[in-house]
Each structure stands twice: as C-alpha cells, then as structure tokens.
C-alpha positions as CSV (number, residue, x, y, z in Angstrom):
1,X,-87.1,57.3,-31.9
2,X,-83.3,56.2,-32.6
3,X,-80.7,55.4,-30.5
4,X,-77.7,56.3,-31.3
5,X,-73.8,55.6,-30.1
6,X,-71.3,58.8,-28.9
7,X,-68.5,59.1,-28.3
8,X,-68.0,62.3,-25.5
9,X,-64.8,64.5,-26.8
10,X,-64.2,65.4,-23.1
11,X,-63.8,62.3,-21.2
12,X,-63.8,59.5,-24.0
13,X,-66.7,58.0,-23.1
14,X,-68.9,55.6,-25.7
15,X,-72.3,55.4,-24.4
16,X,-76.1,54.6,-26.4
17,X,-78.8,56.9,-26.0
18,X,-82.0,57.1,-27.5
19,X,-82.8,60.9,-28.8
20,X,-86.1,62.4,-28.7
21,X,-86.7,64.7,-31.8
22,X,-84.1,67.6,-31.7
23,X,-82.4,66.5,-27.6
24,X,-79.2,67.0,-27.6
25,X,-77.8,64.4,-25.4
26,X,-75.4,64.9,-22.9
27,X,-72.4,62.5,-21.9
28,X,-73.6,59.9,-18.3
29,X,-69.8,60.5,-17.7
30,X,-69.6,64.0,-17.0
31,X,-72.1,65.6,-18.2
32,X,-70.7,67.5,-21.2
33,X,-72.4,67.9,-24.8
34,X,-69.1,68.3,-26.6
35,X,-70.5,64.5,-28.5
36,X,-69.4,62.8,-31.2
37,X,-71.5,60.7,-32.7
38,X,-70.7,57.0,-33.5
39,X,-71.7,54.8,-37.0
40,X,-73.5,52.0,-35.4
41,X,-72.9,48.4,-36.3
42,X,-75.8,46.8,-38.0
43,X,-76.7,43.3,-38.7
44,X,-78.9,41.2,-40.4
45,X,-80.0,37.3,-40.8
46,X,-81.4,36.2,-43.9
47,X,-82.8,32.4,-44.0
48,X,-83.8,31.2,-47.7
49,X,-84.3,27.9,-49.1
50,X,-81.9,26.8,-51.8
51,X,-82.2,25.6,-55.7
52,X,-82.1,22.2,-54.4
53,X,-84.6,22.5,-51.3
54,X,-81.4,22.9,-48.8
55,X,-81.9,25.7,-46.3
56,X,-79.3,29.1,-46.6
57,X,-78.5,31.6,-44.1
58,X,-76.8,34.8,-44.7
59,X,-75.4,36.7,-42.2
60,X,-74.1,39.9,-42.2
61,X,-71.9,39.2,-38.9
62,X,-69.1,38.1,-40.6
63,X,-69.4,41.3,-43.4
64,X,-67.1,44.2,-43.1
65,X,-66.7,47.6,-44.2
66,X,-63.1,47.0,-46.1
67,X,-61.0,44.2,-46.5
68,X,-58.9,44.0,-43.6
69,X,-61.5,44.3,-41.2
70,X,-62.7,40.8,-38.9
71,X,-66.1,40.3,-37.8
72,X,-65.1,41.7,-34.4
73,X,-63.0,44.9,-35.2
74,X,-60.8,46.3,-36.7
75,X,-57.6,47.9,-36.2
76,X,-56.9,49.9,-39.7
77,X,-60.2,51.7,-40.5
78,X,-61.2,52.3,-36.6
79,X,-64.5,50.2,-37.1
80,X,-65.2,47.9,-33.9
C-alpha cells in the first residue's frame, strides 16, 4: 500500500496519501479529484567498510536528478 504525493490542480495543494488498490484520492483542501500526482523524493544510506578497514557511507541526500540541482531543491527542473 503506497503513499503517494499530489499535487490538487484546483487549489494547489501538496498533500501525502496512502492509496488503497484502485481509490482515487481526493484533495484534504477542498475536496476535489482533479490530482496530480507528485515524483517522490527517495533516499538511501549505504554504510560499507573500505579497502583499508576505514568505514564509508553513501548517501543519496546530497544526489540529484541534473546538475544544477542542491540537496534541497531546485529552481530549474522544479524538483524540491
């Protein structure tokens, strides 16, 4: 059972809901179904040990979709 982001095309509003086989959500706002639905930020952590014993983490935090993006948003490709 995932939950997924929206984005309602009536009054703007980004909301999380978690969707229950084929429910078609409707917006907490105002009530309206007219949804578009969101690509949800993912993330991972990755903890290895190293070649010489050190410890490694990866993060995927700091990854981005394109180039110009930050870890916190970004202005040119609407991801944030």
């Amino acid at each position: 059972m995932p939950i997924y982001e929206y984005k309602c095309n009536t009054c703007k509003k980004e909301f999380e809901t978690l969707v229950l086989g084929s429910d078609i959500p409707a917006c907490p706002g105002c009530d309206s179904k007219d949804l578009s639905r969101l690509l949800s930020k993912c993330g991972f952590i990755s903890k290895s040990t190293g070649s010489g014993g050190e410890s490694q983490v990866t993060t995927s935090a700091a990854s981005s979709a394109c180039g110009s993006c930050t870890a916190g948003s970004c202005s040119s490709c609407g991801v944030g």
